[in-house]
N, C-alpha and C positions, 0 to 999 in steps of 0.2 A: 310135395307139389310145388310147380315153382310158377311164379308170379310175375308176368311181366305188364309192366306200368309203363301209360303213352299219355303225354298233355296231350288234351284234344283237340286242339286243333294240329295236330302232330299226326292223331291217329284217321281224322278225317282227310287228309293230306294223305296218309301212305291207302287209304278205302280208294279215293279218285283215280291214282296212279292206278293203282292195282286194275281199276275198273279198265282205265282205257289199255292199261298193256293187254288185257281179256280182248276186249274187241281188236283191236290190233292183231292179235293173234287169229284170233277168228278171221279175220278179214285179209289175212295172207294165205290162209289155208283156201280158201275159197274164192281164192285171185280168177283164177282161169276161166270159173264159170261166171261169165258175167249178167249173161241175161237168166231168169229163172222162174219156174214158174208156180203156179195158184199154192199150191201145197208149199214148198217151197216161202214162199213166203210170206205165209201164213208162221209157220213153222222159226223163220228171223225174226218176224216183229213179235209172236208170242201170242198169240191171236188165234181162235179158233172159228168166228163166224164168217162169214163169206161177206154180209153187211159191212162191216168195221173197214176191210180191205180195199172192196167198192167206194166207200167212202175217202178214203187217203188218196185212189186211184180219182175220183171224180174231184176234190179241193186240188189236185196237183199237188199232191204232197210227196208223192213218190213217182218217180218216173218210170212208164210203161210203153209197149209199142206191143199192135193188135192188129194183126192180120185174118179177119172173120171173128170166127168165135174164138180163134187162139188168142190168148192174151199172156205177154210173159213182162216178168218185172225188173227191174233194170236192182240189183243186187248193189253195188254203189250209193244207190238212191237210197237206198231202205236204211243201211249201215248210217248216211250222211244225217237223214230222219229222228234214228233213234238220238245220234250225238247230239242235233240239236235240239232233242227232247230229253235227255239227259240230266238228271238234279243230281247236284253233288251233299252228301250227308254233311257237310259246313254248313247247310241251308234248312238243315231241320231242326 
């Protein structure tokens, strides 16, 4: 069995990296569709109730645009959200 050993703050340094080359990736793959909707992103922020999303939608925390009952969510907005909700394991 082989053993590899990280100073920690070494190892919470390569968890951060790792995190954002994740969304980065995620967020190239999904370049094209920009606007998206209810299910959709529910489904990016990780969220199942309808409440939590309405909510984000009503504080302006993620950007939307709503023509009648359609409502679709601006996919940038949501990715931009999480980043700056984002804690990095150096902070626990």
């Amino acid at each position: 069995m082989d053993v590899i050993v990280f100073e920690k703050d070494s190892f919470y340094k390569m968890i951060d990296e790792l995190t954002i080359r994740i969304i980065k990736n995620v967020e190239r793959n999904y370049k094209e569709e920009l606007w998206i909707d209810e299910k959709q992103a529910k489904t990016l922020l990780g969220i199942n109730g309808r409440s939590t999303l309405q909510k984000l939608r009503d504080s302006l925390k993620i950007e939307f645009s709503q023509f009648g009952r359609i409502i679709r969510y601006h996919r940038p907005s949501i990715l931009a959200f999480l980043e700056r909700n984002r804690r990095g394991l150096d902070k626990i």
